[in-house]
Backbone as numpy.savetxt, mean C-alpha at the origin, in Angstrom:
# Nx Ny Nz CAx CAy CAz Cx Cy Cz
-13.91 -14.38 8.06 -13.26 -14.27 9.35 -12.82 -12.82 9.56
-12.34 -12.34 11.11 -12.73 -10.74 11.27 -11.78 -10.73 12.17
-11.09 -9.89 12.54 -10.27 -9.37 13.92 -10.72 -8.18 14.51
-10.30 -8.09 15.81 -10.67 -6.79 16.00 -9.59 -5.83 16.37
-9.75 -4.85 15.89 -8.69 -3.41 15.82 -9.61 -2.14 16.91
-9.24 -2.03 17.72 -9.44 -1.17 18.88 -8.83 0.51 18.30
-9.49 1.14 18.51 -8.97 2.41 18.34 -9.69 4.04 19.32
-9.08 5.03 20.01 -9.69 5.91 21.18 -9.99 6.83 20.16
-11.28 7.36 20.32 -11.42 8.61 19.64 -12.26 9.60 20.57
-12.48 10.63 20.41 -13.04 11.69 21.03 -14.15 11.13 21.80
-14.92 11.41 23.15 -16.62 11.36 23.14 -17.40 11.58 22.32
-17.07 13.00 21.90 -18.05 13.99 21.28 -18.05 13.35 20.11
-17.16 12.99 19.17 -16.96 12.01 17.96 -17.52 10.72 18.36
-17.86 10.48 18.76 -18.37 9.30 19.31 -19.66 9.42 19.11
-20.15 10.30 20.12 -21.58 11.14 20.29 -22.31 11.42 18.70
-21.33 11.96 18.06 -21.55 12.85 17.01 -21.99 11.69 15.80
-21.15 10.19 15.79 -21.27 9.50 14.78 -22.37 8.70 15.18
-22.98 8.56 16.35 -24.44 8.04 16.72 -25.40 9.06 16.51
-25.09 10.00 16.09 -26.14 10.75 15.90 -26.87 10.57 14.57
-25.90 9.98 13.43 -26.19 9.51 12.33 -26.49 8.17 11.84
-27.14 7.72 10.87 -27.19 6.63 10.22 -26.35 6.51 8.94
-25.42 5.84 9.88 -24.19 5.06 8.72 -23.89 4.36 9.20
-23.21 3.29 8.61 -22.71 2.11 9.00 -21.33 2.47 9.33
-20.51 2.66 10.48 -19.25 2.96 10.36 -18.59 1.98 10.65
-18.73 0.83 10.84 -17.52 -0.23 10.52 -17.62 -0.42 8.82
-18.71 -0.77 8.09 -18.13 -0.35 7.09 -17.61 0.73 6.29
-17.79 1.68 6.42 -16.97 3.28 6.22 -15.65 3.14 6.45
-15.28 2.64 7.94 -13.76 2.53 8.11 -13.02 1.40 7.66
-13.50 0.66 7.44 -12.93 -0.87 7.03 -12.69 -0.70 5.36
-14.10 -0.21 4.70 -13.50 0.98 3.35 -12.11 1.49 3.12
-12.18 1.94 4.35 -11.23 3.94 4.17 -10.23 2.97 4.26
-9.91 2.05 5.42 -8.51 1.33 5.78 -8.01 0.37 4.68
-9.44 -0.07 3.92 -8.49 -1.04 2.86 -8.12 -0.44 1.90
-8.64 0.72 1.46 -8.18 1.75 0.09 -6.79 2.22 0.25
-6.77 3.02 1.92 -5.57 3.49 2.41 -4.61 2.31 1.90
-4.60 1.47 2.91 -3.72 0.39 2.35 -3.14 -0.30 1.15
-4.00 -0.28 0.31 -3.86 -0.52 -1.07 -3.04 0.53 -1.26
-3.53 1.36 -1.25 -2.41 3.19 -1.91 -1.27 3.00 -1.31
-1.09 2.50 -0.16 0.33 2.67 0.57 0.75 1.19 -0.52
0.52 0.68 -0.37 1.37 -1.05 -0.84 1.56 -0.29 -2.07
0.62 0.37 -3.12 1.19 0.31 -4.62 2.55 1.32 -4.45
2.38 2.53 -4.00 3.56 3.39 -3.64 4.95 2.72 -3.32
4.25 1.61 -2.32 5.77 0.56 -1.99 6.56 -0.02 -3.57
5.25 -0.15 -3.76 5.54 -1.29 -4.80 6.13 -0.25 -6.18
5.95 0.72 -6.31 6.24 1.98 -7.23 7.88 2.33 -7.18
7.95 2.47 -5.66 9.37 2.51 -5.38 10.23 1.86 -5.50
10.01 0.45 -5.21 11.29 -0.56 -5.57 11.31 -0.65 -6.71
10.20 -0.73 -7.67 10.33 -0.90 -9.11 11.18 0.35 -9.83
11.12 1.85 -9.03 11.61 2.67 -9.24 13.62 2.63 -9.25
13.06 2.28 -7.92 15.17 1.93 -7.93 15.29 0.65 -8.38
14.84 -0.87 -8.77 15.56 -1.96 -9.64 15.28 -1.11 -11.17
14.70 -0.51 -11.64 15.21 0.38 -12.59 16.34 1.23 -12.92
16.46 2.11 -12.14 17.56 2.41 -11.71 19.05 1.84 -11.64
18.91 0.90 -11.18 20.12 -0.13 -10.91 20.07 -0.86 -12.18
19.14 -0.93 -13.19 19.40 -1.61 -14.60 20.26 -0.54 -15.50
20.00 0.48 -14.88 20.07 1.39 -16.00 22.11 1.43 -16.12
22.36 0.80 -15.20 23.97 0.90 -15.03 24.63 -0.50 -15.35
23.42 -1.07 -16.41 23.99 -2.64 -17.21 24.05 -3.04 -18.42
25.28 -2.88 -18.83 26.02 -3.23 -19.80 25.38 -4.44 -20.80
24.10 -3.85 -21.85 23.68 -4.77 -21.95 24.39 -5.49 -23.29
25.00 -5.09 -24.00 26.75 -6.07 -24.57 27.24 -7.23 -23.87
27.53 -6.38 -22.42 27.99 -7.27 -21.50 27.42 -8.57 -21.25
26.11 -8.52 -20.97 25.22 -9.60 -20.98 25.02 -10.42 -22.01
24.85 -10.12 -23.35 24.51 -10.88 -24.33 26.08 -11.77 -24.50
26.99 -10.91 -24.49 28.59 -11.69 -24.34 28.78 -12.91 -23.24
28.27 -12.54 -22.27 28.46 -13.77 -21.31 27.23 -14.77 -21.99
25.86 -14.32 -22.38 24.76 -15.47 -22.17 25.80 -16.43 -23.80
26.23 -15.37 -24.43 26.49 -16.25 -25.72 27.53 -17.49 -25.20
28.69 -16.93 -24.39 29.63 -17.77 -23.79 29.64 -19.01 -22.95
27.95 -18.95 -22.34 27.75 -20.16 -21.54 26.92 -20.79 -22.23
């Protein structure tokens, strides 16, 4: 299954990519899922970055004292 994503680009770019043989829906559908991937892991880099962060300020005494207590 497929959607469609509309996007304006130049004539001449237009002109210019019929002038060749490539497939450019797949070229861009490529470029957009790689892009995407790179952006999500970065996301995903960052939060892991700061819940690190925020561990790093836990008392881990503290913890083993309470888990022993309950």
């Amino acid at each position: 299954m497929s959607t469609v994503y509309g996007i304006r680009i130049p004539k001449k770019l237009r002109e210019l990519m019929a002038s060749v043989d490539i497939d450019w829906q797949k070229e861009i559908s490529g470029f957009i899922e790689a892009r995407a991937k790179k952006a999500l892991m970065s996301k995903y880099l960052e939060e892991s970055r700061e819940k690190l962060e925020k561990m790093k300020n836990i008392d881990n005494a503290e913890l083993i004292r309470e888990d022993r207590e309950s």
